[in-house]
N, C-alpha and C positions, 0 to 999 in steps of 0.2 A: 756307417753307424750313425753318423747326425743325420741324414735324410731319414733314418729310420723313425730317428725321434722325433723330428719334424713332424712327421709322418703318423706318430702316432698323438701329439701336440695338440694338431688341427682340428680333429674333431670336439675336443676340449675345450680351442678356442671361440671356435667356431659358436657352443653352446654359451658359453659367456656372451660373446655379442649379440647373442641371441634374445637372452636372458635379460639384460641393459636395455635391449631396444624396446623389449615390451613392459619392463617391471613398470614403468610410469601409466600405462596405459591399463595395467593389471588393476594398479593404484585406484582409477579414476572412478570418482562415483555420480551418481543423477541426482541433483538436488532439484524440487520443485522450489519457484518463486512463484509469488501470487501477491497482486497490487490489489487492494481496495475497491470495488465494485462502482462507483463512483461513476466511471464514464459506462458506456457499453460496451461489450466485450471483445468486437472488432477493433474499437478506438483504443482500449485498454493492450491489446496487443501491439497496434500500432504505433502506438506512443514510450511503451518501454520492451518492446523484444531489443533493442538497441543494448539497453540495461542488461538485461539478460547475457547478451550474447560478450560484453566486452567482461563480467565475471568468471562467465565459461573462461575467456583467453587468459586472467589472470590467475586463475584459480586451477588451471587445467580439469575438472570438472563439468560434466554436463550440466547447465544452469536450464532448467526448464520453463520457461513460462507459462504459467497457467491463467484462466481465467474462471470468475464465477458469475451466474447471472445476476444475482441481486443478494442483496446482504440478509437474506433469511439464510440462502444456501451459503453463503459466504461462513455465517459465524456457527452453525451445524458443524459445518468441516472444520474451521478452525478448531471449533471446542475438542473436537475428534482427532486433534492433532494431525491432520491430515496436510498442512503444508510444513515445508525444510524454512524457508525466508519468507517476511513477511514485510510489504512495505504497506501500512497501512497508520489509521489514529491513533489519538493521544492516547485514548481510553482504553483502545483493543493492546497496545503496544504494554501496557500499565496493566491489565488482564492476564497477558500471560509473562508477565516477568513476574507478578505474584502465586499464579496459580499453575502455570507449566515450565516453569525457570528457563524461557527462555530467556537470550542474550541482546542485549540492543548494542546493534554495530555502527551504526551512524545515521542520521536525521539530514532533511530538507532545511537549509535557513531558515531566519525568522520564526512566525508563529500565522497561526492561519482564523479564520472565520468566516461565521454560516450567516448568511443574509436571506432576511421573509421580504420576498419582493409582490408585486402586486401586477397586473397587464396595464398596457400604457395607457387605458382609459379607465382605470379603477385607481382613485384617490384616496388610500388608507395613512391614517396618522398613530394610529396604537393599534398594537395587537389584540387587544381585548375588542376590537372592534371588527374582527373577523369568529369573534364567540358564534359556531352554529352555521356559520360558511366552509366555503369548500377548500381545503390546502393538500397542498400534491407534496409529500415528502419521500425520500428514502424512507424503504419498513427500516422499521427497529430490528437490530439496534444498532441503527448509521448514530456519527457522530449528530448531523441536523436533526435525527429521531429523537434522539437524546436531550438535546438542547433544545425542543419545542418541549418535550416533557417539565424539563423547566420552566419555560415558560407562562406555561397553561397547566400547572398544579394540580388544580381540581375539575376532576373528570365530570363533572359536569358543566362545569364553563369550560369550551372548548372547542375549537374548531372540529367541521367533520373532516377527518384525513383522510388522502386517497393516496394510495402506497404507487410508487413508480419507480422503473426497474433502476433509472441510473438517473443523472439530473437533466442530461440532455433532454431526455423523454420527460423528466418533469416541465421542462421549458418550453417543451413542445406544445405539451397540453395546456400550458397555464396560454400561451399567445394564443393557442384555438377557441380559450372561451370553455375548458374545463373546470375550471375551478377557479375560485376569485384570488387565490395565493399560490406563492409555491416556499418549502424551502431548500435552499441552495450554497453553495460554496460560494465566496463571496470572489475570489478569481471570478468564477463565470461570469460575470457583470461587464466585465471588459467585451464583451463580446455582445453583449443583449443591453446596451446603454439607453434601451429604451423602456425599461422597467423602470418601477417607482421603487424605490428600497424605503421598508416600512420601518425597519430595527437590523442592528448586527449586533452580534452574540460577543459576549467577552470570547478573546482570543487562547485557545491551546497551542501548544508545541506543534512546531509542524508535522508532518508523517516521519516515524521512524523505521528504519531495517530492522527487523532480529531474528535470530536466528534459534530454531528447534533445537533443544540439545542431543539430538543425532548428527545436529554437524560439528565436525573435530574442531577442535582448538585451532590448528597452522589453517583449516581453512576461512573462520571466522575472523581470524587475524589478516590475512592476506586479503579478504573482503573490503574490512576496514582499510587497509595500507590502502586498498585499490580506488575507495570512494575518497576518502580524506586527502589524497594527491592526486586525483582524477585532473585537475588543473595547471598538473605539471609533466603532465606528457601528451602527444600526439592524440595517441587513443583513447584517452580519460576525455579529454577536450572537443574531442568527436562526439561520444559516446552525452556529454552532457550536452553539446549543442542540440544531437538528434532529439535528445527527450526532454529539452526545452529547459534546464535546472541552470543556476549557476554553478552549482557545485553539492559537496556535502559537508558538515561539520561535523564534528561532536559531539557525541552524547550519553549521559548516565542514567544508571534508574531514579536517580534524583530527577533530573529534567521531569521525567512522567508521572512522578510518585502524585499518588490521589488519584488519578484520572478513572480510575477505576471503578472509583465510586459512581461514576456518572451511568455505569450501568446496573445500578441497585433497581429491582426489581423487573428486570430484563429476564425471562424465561432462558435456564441455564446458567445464570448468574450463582 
């Protein structure tokens, strides 16, 4: 009589461990991440699939990495709600916490800024003095788009801009003798110390995370747990060496409130 039950037990059990083994994998879902157009889109992969790939491990979620060419296609899709996490500006991050709710799950240290630099044989001391010369920026609406807007007020004083795809390519062209200016991410300068830096831009929030509200709650939380003690495990500590950060912090919709404003009269806005 007990072998029988046994017997008839097994199949029952059998489907339980069945069931256990795959329910997490049942669970799992594909989020895209998408980084700021910024570099090009080889470098942009190769500098955070790292990021990517250590969310997937904590999140047990497929963490995707995306990449876009330049920031016309970049804030199209955005508007379209077309990415899950977003590491990008003050301005975009402050965009759509007001206008698509998403969530900001934690930010880069510090605060960042955009420097107009000039080629190593081109001597500019004000901006108004490239009025009608040539300046290679990210299109609009990159954050340096934005902050030349500033700049240069009135559309008739005004540099002629020449739009390029990421800033490497802007850097490129400005040392070839394209264009008398460029503007740029003021990091990049560590690397091209032989440009002339004409003005830096007041400083914004550095890039922050957030997330689309199609991702759940326990994932957006486990995001954060994962970026905010990144510096306290093995693989956090990896994971920031590879993609060159010291860490993450912090941060509210306070931190970005306003920034938004910076793209008043941005097509889409």
């Amino acid at each position: 009589m007990k072998a029988s039950t046994t017997r008839r037990a097994a199949p029952w059990l059998l489907g339980l461990a069945l069931a256990l083994l795959l329910a997490p994998h049942a669970r799992a879902a594909e989020y895209t991440l998408v980084v700021q157009p910024i570099l090009p889109p080889e470098q942009t992969r190769a500098a955070f699939q790292p990021l990517a790939d250590y969310l997937s491990d904590v999140t047990g979620h497929t963490i995707k990495l995306v990449t876009a060419r330049n920031f016309v296609t970049y804030w199209e899709t955005m508007r379209r709600g077309g990415y899950d996490l977003i590491l990008d500006a003050a301005h975009f991050t402050d965009f759509r916490v007001h206008r698509m709710d998403y969530r900001i799950l934690a930010k880069q240290p510090d605060t960042v800024t955009f420097s107009l630099v000039t080629a190593p044989d081109v001597l500019v001391f004000d901006p108004e003095d490239l009025i009608n010369h040539t300046l290679l920026t990210l299109p609009s609406p990159s954050l340096g788009a934005v902050r030349l807007a500033e700049m240069f007020p009135n559309p008739v004083r005004q540099p002629r801009f020449l739009d390029a795809d990421d800033s490497i390519v802007a850097l490129d062209r400005l040392l070839k003798g394209e264009a008398a200016a460029a503007m740029v991410p003021t990091p990049l300068m560590n690397a091209y110390p032989m440009l002339n830096v004409v003005t830096t831009t007041e400083p914004a929030p550095q890039v922050a995370l957030s997330a689309a509200p199609g991702v759940d709650a326990a994932t957006r939380q486990a995001i954060t747990g994962a970026l905010l003690g990144a510096e306290r495990t093995a693989a956090g500590r990896a994971m920031l060496q590879a993609i060159n950060l010291p860490g993450f912090e912090a941060a509210s919709t306070q931190t970005y409130d306003g920034y938004h404003e910076l793209l008043t009269g941005v097509w889409g806005y």
